[in-house]
TORRO-964992 format. One line per field, with one value per residue: residue number from 1; residue in one letter; z, y negated, x of N, C-alpha, C in turn. Coordinates in steps of 0.05 Angstrom, whole numbers. Example, Ala and Ser with C-alpha at 12.3 -4.5 7.8 and 13.67 -1.06 7.14 Angstrom:
2
resi	c(1/2) $
resn	c(A/S) $
n.Z	c(156/142) $
n.Y	c(114/45) $
n.X	c(264/257) $
ca.Z	c(156/143) $
ca.Y	c(90/21) $
ca.X	c(246/273) $
c.Z	c(156/157) $
c.Y	c(66/-1) $
c.X	c(264/258) $
This chain:
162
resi	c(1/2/3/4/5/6/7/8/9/10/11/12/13/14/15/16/17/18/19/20/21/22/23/24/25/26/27/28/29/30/31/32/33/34/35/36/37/38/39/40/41/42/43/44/45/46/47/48/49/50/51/52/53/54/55/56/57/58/59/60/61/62/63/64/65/66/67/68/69/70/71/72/73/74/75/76/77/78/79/80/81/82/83/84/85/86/87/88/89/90/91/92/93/94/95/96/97/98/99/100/101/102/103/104/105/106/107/108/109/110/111/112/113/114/115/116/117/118/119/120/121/122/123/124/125/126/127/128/129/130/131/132/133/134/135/136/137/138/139/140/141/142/143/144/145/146/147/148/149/150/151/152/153/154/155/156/157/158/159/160/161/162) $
resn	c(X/X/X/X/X/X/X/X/X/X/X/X/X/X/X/X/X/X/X/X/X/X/X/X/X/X/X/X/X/X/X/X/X/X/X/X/X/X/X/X/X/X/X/X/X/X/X/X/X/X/X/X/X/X/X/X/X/X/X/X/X/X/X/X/X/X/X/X/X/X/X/X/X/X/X/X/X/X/X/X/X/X/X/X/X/X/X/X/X/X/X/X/X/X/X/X/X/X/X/X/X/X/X/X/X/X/X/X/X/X/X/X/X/X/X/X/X/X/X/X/X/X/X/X/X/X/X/X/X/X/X/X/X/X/X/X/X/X/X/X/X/X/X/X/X/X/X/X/X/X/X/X/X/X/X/X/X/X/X/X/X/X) $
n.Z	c(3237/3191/3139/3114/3072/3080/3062/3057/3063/3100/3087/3118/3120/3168/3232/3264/3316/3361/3353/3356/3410/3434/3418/3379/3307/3273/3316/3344/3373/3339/3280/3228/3216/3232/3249/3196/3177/3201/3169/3127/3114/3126/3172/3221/3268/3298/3315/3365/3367/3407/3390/3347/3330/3321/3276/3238/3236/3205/3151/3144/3149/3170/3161/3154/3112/3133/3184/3226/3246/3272/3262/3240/3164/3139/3183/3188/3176/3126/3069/3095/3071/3027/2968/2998/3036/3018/2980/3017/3046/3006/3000/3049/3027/2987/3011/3042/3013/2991/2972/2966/2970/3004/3002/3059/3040/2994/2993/3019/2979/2932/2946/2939/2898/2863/2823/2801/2827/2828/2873/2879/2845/2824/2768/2768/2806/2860/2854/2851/2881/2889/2884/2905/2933/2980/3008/3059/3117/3165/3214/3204/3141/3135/3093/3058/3055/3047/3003/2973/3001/2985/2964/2999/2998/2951/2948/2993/2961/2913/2940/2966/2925/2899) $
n.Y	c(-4642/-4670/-4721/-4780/-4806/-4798/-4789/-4736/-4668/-4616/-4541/-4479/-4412/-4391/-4399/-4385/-4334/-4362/-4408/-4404/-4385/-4437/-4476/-4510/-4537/-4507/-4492/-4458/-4443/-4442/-4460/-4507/-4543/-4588/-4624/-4625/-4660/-4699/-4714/-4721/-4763/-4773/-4774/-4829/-4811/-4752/-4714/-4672/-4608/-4612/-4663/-4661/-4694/-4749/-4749/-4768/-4823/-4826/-4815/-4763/-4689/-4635/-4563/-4500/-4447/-4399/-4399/-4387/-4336/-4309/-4297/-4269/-4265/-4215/-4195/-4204/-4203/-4166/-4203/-4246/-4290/-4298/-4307/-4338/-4360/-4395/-4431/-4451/-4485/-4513/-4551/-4574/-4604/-4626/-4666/-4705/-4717/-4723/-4753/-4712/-4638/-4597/-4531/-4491/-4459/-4408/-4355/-4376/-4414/-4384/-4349/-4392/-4418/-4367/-4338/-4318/-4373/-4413/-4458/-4527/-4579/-4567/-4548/-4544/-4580/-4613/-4645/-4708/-4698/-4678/-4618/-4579/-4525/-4512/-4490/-4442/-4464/-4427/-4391/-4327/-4349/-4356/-4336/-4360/-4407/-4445/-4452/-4478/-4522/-4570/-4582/-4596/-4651/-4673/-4672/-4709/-4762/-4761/-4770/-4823/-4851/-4845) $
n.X	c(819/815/793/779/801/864/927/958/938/958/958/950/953/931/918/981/998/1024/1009/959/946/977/934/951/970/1030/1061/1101/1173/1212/1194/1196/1161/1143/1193/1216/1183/1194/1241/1232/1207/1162/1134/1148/1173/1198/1142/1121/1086/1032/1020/989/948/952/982/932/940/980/963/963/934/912/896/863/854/835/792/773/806/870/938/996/996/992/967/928/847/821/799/801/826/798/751/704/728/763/725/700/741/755/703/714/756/738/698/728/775/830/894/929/926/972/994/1022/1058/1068/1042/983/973/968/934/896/884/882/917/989/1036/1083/1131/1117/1082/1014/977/921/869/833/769/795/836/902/945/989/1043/1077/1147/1145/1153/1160/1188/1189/1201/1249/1291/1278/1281/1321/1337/1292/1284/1276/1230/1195/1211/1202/1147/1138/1175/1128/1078/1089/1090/1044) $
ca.Z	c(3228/3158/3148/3092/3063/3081/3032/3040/3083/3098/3096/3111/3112/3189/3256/3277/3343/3380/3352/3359/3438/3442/3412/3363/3288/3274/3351/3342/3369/3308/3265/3216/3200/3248/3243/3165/3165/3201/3160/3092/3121/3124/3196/3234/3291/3305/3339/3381/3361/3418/3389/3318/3331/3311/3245/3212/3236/3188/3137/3148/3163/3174/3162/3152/3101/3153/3218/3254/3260/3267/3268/3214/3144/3139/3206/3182/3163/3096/3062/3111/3053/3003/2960/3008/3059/3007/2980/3045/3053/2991/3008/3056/3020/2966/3021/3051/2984/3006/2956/2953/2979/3000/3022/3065/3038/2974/3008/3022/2953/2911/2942/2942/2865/2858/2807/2806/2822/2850/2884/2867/2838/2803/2747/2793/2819/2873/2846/2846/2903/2871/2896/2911/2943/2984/3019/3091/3139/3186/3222/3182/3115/3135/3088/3025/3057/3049/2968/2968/3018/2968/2953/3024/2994/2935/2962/3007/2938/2905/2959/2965/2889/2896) $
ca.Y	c(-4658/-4680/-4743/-4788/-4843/-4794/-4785/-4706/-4656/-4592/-4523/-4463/-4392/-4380/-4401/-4359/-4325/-4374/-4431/-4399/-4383/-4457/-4486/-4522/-4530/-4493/-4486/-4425/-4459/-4444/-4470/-4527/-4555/-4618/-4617/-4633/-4683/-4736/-4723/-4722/-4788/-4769/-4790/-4846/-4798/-4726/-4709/-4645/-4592/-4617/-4688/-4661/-4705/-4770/-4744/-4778/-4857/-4827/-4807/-4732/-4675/-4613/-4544/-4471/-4424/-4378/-4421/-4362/-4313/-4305/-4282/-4267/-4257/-4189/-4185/-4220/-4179/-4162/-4218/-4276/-4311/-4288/-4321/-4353/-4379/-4407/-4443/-4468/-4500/-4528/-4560/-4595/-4631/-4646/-4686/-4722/-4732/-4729/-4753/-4686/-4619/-4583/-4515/-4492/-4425/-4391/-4340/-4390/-4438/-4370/-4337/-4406/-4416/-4332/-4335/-4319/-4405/-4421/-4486/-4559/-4594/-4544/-4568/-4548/-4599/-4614/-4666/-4724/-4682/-4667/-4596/-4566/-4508/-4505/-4462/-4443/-4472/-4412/-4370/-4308/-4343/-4370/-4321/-4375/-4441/-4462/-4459/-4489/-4539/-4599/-4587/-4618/-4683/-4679/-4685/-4738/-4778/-4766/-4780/-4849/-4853/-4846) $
ca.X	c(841/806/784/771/834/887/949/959/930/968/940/972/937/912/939/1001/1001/1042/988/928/957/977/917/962/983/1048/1070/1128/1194/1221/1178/1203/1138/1141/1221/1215/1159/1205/1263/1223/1199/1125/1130/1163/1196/1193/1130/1111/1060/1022/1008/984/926/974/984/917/942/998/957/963/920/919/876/875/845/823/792/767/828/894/961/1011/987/997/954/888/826/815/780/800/839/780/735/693/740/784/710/700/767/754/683/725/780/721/691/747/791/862/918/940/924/993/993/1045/1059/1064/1015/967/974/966/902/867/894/868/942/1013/1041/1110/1129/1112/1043/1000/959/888/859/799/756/813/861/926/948/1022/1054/1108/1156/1139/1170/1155/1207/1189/1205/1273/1303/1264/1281/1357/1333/1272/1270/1275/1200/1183/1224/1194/1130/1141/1171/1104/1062/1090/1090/1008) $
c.Z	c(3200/3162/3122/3095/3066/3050/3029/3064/3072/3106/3093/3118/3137/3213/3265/3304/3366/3372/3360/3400/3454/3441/3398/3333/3300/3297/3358/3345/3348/3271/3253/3215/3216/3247/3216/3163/3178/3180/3128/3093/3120/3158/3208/3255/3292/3324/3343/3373/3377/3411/3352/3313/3314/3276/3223/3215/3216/3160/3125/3158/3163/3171/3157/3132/3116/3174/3234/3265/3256/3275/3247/3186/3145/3163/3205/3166/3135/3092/3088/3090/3030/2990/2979/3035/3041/2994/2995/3052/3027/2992/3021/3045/2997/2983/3035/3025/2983/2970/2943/2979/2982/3018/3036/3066/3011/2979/3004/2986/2935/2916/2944/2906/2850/2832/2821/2814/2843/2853/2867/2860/2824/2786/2758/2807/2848/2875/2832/2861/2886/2881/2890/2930/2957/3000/3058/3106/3171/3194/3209/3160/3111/3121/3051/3038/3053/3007/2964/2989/3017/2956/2970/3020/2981/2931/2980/2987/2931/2917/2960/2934/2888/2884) $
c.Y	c(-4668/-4705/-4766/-4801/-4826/-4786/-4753/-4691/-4622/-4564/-4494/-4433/-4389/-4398/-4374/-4358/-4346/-4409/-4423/-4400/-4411/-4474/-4511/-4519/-4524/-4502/-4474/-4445/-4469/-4455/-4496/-4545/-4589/-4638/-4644/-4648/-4708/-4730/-4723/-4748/-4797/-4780/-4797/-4836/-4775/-4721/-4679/-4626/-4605/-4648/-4694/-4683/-4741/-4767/-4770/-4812/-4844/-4821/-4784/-4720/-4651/-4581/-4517/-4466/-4412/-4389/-4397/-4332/-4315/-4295/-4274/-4261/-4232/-4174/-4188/-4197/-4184/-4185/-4248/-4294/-4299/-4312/-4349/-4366/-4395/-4432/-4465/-4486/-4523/-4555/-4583/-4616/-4639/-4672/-4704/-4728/-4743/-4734/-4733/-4668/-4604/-4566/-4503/-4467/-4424/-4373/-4355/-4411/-4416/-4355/-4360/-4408/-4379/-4331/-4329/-4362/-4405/-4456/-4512/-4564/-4576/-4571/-4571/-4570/-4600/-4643/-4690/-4715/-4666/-4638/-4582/-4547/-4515/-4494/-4472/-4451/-4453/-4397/-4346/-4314/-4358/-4357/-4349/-4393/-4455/-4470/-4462/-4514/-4567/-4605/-4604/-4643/-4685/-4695/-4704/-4762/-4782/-4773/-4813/-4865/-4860/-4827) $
c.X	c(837/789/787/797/854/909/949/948/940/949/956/948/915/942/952/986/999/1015/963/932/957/960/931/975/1017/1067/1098/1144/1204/1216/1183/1188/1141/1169/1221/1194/1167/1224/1266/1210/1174/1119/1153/1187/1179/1157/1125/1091/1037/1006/998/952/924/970/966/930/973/997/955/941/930/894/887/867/824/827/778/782/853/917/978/997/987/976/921/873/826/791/776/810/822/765/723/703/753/757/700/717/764/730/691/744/759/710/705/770/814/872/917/943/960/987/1022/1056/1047/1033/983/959/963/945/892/872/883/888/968/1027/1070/1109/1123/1086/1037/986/928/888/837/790/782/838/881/929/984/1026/1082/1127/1145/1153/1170/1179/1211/1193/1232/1287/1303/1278/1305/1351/1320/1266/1263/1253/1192/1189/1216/1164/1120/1142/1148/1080/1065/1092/1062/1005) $
């Protein structure tokens, strides 16, 4: 799902369960992530987990951290969000050169950053790839999202900003 010209490409730590199962980005009914990318106006109309393939004619992508396991953070081997996966991930958005890197998860934004970073644009960069954090849109972090969910709009603004 990476691919050169796009505006932002999302990355969130590992495929859940319910994605890895489906063979789709964030899959879990419950799961905002698709939800909130029409109504932040990153895409035209709602689409399906199933048609994450769409995304790039929208200038989106999509990736993990950790592409060979998964299941909740908490569930991943020691050293799946380490050094050298987080290198790796990076390798990629050097060679495709998105806009802007957003990860979709604190979790995720703060072991590839190896710092403490709360939401919005960090000052890190990759190469010319802007980079931002922002809250999960996962079922397990619906406890964060009623007060943070104006980052996903924010991001949308700046995205169409350049």
């Amino acid at each position: 799902m990476l691919a050169p010209g796009l505006r932002i490409v999302f990355c969130g730590t590992a495929a859940g369960t319910e994605s890895a199962r489906r063979g789709c980005y964030y899959a879990h009914p419950h799961n905002k992530f698709w939800r909130v990318l029409h109504e932040v106006g990153l895409t035209p109309r709602r689409l399906e987990c199933s048609q994450f393939a769409l995304l790039a004619q929208y200038g989106l992508g999509l990736t993990d951290i950790a592409k060979t396991v998964s299941g909740m953070d908490k569930e991943l081997p020691t050293g799946a969000l380490g050094r050298a996966a987080c290198a790796a991930m990076a390798a990629k958005i050097r060679a495709c050169a998105p806009t802007i890197l957003a990860f979709t998860s604190l979790t995720a934004g703060r072991r590839f950053l190896r710092r403490d970073a709360g939401f919005g644009e960090q000052a890190e960069t990759i190469g010319a790839t802007r980079v931002w954090l922002l809250p999960s849109p996962s079922p397990a972090a619906n406890w964060n999202w009623a007060a943070n969910d104006g980052w996903w709009r924010a991001l949308a603004v700046a995205a169409r900003a350049g």
